[in-house]
BAKE-901231 format. One record per residue (C-alpha): residue in one letter; residue number from 1; x, y, z. Coordinates in nm, 3 decimals, padded with zeros to 5 digits. Example, Ala and Ser with C-alpha at 12.3 -4.5 7.8 and 13.67 -1.06 7.14 Angstrom:
! BAKE-901231
pt residu: A; num: 1; x: 01.230; y: -00.450; z: 00.780
pt residu: S; num: 2; x: 01.367; y: -00.106; z: 00.714
This chain:
! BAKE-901231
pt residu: X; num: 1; x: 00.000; y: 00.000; z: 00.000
pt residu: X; num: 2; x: 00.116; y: 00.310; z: -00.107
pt residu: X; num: 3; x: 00.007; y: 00.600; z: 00.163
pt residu: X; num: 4; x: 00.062; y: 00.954; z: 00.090
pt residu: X; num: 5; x: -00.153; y: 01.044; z: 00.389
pt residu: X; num: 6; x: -00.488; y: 00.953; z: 00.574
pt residu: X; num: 7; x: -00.713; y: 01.061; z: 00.239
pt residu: X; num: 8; x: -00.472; y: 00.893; z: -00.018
pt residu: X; num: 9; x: -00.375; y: 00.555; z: -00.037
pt residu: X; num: 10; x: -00.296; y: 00.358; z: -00.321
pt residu: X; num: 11; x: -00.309; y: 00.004; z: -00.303
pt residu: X; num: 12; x: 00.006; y: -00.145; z: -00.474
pt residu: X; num: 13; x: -00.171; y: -00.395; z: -00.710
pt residu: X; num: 14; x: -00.307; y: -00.055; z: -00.929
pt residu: X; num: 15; x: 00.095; y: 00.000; z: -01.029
pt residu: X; num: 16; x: 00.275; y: -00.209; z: -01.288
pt residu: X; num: 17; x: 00.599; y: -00.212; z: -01.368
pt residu: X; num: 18; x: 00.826; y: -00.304; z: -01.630
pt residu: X; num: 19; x: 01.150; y: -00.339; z: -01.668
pt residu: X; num: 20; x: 01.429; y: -00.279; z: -01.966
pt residu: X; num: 21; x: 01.792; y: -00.227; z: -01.995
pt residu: X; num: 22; x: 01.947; y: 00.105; z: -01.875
pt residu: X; num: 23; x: 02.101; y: 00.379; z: -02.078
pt residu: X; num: 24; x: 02.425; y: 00.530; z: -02.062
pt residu: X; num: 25; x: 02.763; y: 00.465; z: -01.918
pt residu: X; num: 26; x: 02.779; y: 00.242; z: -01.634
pt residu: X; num: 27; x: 02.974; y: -00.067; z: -01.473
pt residu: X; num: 28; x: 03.004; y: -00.416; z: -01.588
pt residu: X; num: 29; x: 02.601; y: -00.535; z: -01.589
pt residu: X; num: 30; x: 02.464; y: -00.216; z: -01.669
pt residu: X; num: 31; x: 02.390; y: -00.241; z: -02.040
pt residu: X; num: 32; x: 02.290; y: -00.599; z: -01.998
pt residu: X; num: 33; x: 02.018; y: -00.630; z: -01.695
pt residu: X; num: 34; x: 01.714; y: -00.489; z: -01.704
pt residu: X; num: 35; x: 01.778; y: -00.242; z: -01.428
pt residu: X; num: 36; x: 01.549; y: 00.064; z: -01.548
pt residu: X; num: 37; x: 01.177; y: 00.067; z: -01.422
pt residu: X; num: 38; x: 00.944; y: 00.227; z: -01.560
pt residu: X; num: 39; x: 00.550; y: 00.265; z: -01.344
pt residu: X; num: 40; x: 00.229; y: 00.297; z: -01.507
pt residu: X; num: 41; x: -00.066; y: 00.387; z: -01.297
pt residu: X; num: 42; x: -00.395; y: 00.462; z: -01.443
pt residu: X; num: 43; x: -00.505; y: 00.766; z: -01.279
pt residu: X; num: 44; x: -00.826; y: 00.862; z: -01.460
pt residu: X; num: 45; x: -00.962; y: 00.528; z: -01.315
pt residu: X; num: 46; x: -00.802; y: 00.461; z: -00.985
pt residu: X; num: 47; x: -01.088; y: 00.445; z: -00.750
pt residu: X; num: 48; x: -00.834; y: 00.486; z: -00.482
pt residu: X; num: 49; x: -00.797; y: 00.847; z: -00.551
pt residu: X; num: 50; x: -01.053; y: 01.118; z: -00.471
pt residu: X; num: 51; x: -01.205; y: 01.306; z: -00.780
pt residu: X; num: 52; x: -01.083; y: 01.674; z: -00.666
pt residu: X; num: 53; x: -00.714; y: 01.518; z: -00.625
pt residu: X; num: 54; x: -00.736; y: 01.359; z: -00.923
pt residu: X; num: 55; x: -00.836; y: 01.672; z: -01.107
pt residu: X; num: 56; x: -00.559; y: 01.883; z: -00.969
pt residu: X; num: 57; x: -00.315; y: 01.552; z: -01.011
pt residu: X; num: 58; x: -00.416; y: 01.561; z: -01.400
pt residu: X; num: 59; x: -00.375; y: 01.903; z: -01.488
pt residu: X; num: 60; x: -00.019; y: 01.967; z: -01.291
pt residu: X; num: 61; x: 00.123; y: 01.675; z: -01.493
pt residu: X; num: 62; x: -00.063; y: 01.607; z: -01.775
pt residu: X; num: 63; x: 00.275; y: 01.593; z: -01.931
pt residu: X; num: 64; x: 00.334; y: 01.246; z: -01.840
pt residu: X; num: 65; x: 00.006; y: 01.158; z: -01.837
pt residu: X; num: 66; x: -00.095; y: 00.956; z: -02.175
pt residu: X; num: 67; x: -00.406; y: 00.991; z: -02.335
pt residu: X; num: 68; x: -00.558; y: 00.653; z: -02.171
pt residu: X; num: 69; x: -00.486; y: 00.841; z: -01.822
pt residu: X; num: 70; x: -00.174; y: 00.600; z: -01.773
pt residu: X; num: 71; x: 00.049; y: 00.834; z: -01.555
pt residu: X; num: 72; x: 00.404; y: 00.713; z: -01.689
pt residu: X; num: 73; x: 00.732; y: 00.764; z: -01.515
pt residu: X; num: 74; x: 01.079; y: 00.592; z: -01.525
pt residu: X; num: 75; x: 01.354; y: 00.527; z: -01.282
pt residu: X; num: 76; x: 01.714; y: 00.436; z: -01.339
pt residu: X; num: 77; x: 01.883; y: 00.608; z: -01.063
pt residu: X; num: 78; x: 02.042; y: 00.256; z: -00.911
pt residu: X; num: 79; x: 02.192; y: -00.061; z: -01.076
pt residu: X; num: 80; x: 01.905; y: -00.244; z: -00.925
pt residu: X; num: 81; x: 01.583; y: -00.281; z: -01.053
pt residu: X; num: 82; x: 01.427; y: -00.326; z: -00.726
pt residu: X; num: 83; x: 01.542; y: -00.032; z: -00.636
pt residu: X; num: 84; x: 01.446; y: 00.175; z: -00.915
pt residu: X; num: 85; x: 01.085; y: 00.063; z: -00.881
pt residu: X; num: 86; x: 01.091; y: 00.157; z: -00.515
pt residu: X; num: 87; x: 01.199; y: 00.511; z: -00.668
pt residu: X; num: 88; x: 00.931; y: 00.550; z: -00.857
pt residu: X; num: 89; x: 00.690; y: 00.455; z: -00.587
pt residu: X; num: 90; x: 00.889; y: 00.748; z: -00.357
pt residu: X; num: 91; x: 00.862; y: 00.977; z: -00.689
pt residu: X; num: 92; x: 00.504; y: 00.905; z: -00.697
pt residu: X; num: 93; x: 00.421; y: 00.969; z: -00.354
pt residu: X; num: 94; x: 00.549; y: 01.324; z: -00.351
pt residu: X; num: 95; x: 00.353; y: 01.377; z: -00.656
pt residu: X; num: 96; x: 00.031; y: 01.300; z: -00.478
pt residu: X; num: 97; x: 00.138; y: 01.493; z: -00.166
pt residu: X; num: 98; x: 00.179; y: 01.808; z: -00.354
């Protein structure tokens, strides 16, 4: 469960994640694991998410929103991909608590 605060909580089954190989220069394994993860979350549908957040959630980044109401974001901070999904998650969570 993702919990922003006592309104907002996300369950963590709503999020998938996928995984792919990370760009750039890096160490040994870094062009050949799948370390980047990249989150979709549907926010036009979540039911988790109240309908005034939502609107103000859609407008400030309707940037990365795509036009099925997937909010899309990507993570390749770490050489891990568990790590980079829990990144996103943490990204995503100060998103909703602005």
């Amino acid at each position: 469960m993702l919990i922003v605060n006592s309104r907002i909580q996300i369950p963590l089954s709503e999020l998938r994640f996928t995984f792919s190989r990370s760009s750039g220069p890096g160490g040994q394994n870094v062009n050949k694991l799948n370390t980047k993860a990249t989150l979709r979350w549907p926010v036009a549908t979540s039911p988790s998410l109240p309908d005034d957040v939502r609107e103000r959630f859609l407008s400030r980044y309707r940037n990365r929103v795509t036009t099925e109401g997937d909010l899309v974001m990507a993570s390749q901070r770490f050489r891990d991909a568990g790590r980079n999904a829990g990144d996103c998650v943490e990204k995503l969570r100060q998103m909703l608590a602005e």
